[in-house]
C-alpha positions in Angstrom: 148.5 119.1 87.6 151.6 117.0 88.1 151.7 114.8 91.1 153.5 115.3 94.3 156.1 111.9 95.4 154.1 110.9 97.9 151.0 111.0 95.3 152.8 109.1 92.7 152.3 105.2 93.0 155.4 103.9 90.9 158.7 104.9 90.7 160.6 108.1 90.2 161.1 108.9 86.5 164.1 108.3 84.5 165.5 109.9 80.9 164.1 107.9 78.0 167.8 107.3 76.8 169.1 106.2 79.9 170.1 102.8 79.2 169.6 100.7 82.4 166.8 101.3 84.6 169.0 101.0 87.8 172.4 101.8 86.7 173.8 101.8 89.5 173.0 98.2 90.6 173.4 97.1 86.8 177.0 98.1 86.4 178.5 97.9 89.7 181.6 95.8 89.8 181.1 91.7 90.5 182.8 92.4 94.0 180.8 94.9 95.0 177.5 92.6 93.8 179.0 90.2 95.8 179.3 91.6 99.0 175.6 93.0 98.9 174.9 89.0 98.3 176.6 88.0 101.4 175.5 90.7 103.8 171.8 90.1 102.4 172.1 85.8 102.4 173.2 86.0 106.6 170.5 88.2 107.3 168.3 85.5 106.0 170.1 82.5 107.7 170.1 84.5 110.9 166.1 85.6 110.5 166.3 81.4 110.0 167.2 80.7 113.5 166.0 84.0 115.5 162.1 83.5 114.3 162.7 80.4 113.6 161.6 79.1 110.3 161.0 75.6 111.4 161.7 73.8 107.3 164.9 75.5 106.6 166.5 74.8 110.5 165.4 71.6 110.0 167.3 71.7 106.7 170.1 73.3 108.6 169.9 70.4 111.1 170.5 68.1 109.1 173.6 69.7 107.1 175.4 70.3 110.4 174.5 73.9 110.4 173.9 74.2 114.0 173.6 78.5 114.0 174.1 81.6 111.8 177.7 82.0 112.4 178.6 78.9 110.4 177.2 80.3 107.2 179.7 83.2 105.9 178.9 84.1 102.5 177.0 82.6 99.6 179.7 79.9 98.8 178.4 78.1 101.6 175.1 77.4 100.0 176.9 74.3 98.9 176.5 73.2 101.9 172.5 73.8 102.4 170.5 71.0 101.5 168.0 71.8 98.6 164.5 72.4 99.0 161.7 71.1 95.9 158.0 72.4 95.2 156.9 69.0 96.9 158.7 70.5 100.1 156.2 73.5 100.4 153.2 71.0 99.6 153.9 68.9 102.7 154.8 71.7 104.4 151.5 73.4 103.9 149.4 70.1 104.3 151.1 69.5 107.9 151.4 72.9 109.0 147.8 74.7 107.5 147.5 77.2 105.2 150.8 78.4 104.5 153.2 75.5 105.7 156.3 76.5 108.3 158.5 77.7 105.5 157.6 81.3 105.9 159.9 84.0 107.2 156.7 86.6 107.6 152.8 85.8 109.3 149.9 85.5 107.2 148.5 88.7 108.5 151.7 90.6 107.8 151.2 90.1 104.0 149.3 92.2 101.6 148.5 90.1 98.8 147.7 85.5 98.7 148.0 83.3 95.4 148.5 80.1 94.2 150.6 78.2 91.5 148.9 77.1 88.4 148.7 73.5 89.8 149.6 72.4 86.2 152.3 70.0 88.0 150.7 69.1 91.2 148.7 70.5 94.2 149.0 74.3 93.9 151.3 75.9 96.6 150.1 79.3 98.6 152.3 82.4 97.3 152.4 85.4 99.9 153.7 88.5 99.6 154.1 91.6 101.5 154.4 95.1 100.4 158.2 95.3 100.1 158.1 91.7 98.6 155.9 93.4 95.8 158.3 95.8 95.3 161.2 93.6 94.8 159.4 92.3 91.8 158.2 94.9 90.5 161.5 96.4 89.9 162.8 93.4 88.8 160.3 93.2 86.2 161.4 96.8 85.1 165.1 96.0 84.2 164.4 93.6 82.1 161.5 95.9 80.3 163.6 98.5 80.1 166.1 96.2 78.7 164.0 95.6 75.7 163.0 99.0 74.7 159.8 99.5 76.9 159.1 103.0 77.3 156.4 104.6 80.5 153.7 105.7 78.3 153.7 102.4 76.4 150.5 100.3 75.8 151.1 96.6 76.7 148.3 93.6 76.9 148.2 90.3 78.2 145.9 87.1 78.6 146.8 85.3 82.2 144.5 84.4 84.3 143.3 86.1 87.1 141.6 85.7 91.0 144.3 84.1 93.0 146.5 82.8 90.3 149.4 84.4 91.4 151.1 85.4 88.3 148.8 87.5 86.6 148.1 90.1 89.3 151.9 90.3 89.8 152.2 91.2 85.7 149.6 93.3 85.8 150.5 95.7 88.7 154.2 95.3 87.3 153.0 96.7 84.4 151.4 99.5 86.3 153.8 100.5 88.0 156.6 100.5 84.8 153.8 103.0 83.6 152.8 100.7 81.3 148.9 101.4 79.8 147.9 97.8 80.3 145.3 96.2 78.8 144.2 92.8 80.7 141.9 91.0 78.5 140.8 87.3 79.7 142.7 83.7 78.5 141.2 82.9 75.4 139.6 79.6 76.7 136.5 80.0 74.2 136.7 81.5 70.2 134.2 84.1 71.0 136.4 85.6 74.3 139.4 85.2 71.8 137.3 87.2 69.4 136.4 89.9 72.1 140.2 90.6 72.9 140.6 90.8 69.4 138.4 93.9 68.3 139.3 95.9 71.6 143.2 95.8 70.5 141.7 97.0 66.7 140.2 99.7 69.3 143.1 100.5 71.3 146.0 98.7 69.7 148.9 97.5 72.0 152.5 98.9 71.1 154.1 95.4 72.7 151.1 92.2 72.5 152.4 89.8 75.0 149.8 86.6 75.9 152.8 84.4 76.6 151.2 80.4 76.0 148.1 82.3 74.8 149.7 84.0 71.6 148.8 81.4 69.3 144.9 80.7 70.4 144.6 84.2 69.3 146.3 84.6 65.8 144.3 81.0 65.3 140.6 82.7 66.3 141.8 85.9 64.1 142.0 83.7 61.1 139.0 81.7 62.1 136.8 85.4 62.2 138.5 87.1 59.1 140.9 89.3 61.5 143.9 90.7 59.9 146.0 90.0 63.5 148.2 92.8 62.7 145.3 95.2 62.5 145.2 94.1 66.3 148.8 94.6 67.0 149.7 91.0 67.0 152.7 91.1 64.8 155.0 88.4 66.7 157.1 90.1 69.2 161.2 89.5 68.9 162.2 89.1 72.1 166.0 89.4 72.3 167.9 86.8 74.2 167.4 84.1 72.8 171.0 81.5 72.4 173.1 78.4 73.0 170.9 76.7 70.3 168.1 75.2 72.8 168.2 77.5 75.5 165.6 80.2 76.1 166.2 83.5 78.5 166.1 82.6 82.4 163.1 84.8 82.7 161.5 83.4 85.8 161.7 81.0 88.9 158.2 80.8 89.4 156.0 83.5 91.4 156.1 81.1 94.6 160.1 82.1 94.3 160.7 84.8 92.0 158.7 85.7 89.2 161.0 88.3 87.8 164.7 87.3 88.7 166.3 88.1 85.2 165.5 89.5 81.3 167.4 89.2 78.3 169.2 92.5 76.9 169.3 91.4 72.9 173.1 91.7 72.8 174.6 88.6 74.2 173.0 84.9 74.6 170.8 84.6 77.8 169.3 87.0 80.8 171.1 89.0 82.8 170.2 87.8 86.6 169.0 90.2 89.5 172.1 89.1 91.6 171.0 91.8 94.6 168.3 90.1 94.9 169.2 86.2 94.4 171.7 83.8 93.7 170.5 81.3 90.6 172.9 78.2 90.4 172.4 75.4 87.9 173.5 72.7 89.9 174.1 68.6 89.8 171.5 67.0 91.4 173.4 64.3 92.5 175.9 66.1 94.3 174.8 69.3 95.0 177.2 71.4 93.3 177.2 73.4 90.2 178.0 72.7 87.2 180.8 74.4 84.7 179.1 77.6 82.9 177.2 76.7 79.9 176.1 73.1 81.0 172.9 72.2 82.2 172.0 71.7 85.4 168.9 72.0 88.0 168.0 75.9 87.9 168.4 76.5 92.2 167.1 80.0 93.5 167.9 81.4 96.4 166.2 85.0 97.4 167.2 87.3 99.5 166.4 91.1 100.6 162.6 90.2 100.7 160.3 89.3 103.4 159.6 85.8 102.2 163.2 84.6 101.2 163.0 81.2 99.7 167.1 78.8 100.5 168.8 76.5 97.5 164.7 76.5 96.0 165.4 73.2 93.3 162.4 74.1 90.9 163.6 70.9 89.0 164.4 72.5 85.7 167.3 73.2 83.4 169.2 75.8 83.4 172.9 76.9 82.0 174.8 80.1 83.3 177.4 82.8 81.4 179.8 84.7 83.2 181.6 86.2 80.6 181.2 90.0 80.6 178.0 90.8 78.1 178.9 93.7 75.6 175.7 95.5 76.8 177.7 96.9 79.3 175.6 95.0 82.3 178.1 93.3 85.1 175.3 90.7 86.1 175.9 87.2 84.7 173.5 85.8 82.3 171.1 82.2 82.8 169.3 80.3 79.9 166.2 78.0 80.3 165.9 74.8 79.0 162.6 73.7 80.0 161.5 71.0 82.9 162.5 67.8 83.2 159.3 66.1 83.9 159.2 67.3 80.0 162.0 65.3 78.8 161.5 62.9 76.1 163.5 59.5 75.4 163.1 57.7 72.6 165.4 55.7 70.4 168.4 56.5 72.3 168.2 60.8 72.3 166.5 62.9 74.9 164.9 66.0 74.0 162.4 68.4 75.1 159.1 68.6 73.6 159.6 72.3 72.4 162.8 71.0 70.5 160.2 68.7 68.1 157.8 71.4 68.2 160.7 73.9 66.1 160.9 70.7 63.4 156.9 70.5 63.2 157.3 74.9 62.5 159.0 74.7 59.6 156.1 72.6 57.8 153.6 75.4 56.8 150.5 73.3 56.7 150.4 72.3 60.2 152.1 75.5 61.1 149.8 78.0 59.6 147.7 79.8 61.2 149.1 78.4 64.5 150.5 74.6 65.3 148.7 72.6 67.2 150.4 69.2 68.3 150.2 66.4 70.7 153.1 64.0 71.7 152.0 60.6 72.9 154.1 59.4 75.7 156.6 56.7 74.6 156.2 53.2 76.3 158.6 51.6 73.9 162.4 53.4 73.4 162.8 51.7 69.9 159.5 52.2 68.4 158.9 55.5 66.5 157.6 58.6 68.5 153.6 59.3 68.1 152.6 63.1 66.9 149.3 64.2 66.8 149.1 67.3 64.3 146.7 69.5 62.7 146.6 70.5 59.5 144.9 73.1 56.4 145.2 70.4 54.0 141.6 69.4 52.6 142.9 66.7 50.5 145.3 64.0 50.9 147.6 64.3 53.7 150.3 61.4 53.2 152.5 64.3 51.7 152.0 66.2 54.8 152.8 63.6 57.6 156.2 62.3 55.4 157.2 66.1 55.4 156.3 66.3 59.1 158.7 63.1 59.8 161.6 64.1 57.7 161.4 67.5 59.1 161.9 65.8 62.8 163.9 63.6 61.9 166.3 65.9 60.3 166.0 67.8 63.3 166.4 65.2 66.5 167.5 61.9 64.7 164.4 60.2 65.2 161.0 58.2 63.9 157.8 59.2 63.9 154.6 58.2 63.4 152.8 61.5 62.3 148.9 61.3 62.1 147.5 64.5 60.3 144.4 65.7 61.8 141.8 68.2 60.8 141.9 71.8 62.3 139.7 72.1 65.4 140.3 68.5 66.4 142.6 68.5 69.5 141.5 70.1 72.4 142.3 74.0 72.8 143.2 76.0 75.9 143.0 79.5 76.8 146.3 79.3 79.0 149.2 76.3 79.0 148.2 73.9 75.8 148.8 69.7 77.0 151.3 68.9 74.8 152.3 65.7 76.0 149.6 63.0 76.5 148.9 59.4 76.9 147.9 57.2 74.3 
């Protein structure tokens, strides 16, 4: 018996061929975008200084921003000092639990997480019900972008409890009308294993496990599982451009988890703009950069409880503003990694998942899933040291030569490649250490 609206927990149903999932936002002209950013950025200044939100009028303070009427419209953003990750950390440890940067109270909010902590003290995410909303139709442009259909089966692998990210994908999968299928991080063989014959039970139409992809296709050759019989053919994902840059996909659930998603047709991810502006800005002074350079990916939110102002997350990104052919009016971001993860040695700088694309093209240490280390450099002149795994039994000279001239061809570089047996660096069910100390 079909549901009434008020029954219904996602959204109202669209035509399968309809080609953006909010076309009206999608297409509208960049003016119109604009003003929506405007109105939306001084209601968050002004909710700054009526509540008050004691870190960003302190921010204010200090930039000469002495009340709402001096901020007019997104350009002045310029003028906002920036605000890092180790911001909210001494936020919360001086003002306990949830720091003075929030625009809503604790008790107001329907749903607590935290970061991974994979780059310091985890922060406290919060959200409230409309916040939840905002993301979750975020997170439906860009599926419907791809070619995800209501009705679909999907699966993931994040963790769970109050990691904040993967109870935001999984009820954003939900509410897409996604059949999701949330199987644990493969952090042992024999949980890898378990996901493993439940998607030869009830096989996913899109297998995402984001970091965890590879654990799996490495345990299905381990147990004598055709992967495919499990659905886990690679996914494309569309986007992808610039050479080094991956699709802006996310700023982080303590920001935005779903502020953009490529569309296949054009370089980059088309950005949410009603709901944020993204800059890639110079650190040094504050401004952006020209399109297509890197810069510090910058988030500001808006039209959500918890706004976050000129939020540095202290990563690369690159924006487009030519007009995409897909028809979308949004401009387009790439990713190009952190730069806590930026490698020097022997005059280049790279990021560790430019070496890993070299170390992919050599099928013994590629197959059935790569599994590296990088040693941290000490010395800038002497050759980089990789850690690598390989299926070669026998002599592995051949293997490590290949491995260097593959990298070297690729970055301009040394190495010094040591070939290790399969099984012998550490695994992990979620993000893999890739760079490590001697």
């Amino acid at each position: 018996m079909p549901t009434s609206g008020s029954e219904r927990l996602g959204p109202d149903p669209r035509p399968l061929d309809q080609k953006f999932w909010d076309p009206q936002m999608q297409t509208m002209s960049r003016d119109e975008r604009r003003a929506i950013q405007d109105e939306r950025f001084r209601v968050v200044v002004r909710r700054v200084f009526e509540r008050p939100v004691p870190l960003f009028k302190r921010k204010f303070s200090d930039a000469g921003i002495s009340g709402p009427d001096d901020i007019k419209s997104v350009d002045d953003l310029v003028n906002i000092p920036t605000t890092i990750k180790d911001d909210l950390r001494k936020s919360e440890a001086g003002n306990p639990p949830v720091g003075d940067y929030r625009f809503t109270d604790l008790r107001d909010c329907i749903r607590i997480g935290t970061s991974t902590g994979t780059t310091g003290i985890p922060t406290l995410m919060l959200w409230t019900r409309h916040d939840i909303w905002v993301e979750y139709e975020s997170a439906a442009r860009w599926w419907w972008r791809i070619g995800y259909r209501p009705g679909q089966i999907i699966t993931h692998a994040h963790p769970a409890y109050l990691y904040g990210g993967g109870v935001m994908l999984q009820g954003a999968y939900e509410y897409f009308g996604l059949l999701s299928i949330w199987v644990p991080p493969p952090d042992t063989d024999e949980l890898a294993e378990q996901a493993l014959r439940f998607w030869m039970r009830v096989k996913p139409d899109h297998p995402f496990m984001g970091f965890s992809t590879g654990r799996f296709w490495e345990v299905a050759s381990k147990v004598g599982i055709n992967a495919e019989d499990a659905g886990l053919n690679i996914p494309h994902m569309p986007g992808f451009g610039l050479g080094k840059g991956l699709p802006l996909m996310t700023a982080g659930a303590e920001c935005y988890a779903y502020p953009s998603g490529p569309c296949g047709e054009m370089p980059g991810a088309h950005i949410n703009e009603d709901w944020c502006v993204i800059q890639a800005i110079d650190p040094e002074t504050g401004r952006e950069v020209a399109d297509g350079e890197w810069g510090n990916l910058t988030v500001t939110t808006f039209g959500r409880d918890n706004p976050l102002i000129r939020y540095d997350l202290e990563e690369a990104a690159a924006l487009l503003r030519e007009e995409c052919t897909c028809g979308e009016t949004t401009i387009r971001g790439l990713w190009g990694g952190r730069f806590k993860d930026l490698l020097s040695s022997q005059g280049k700088r790279f990021q560790v998942n430019e070496l890993e694309k070299a170390l992919r093209s050599i099928p013994d240490v590629a197959q059935p899933t790569l599994e590296y280390q990088v040693v941290k450099p000490k010395k800038e002149d002497a050759p980089l040291k990789i850690r690598v795994e390989s299926t070669t039994t026998g002599d592995t000279a051949d293997v490590a030569r290949r491995a260097r001239a593959a990298v070297n061809e690729e970055l301009g570089i040394d190495t010094d490649v040591e070939v290790l047996a399969r099984d012998a660096l550490p695994r992990s069910g979620y993000k893999a250490t890739r760079l490590v100390d001697d």
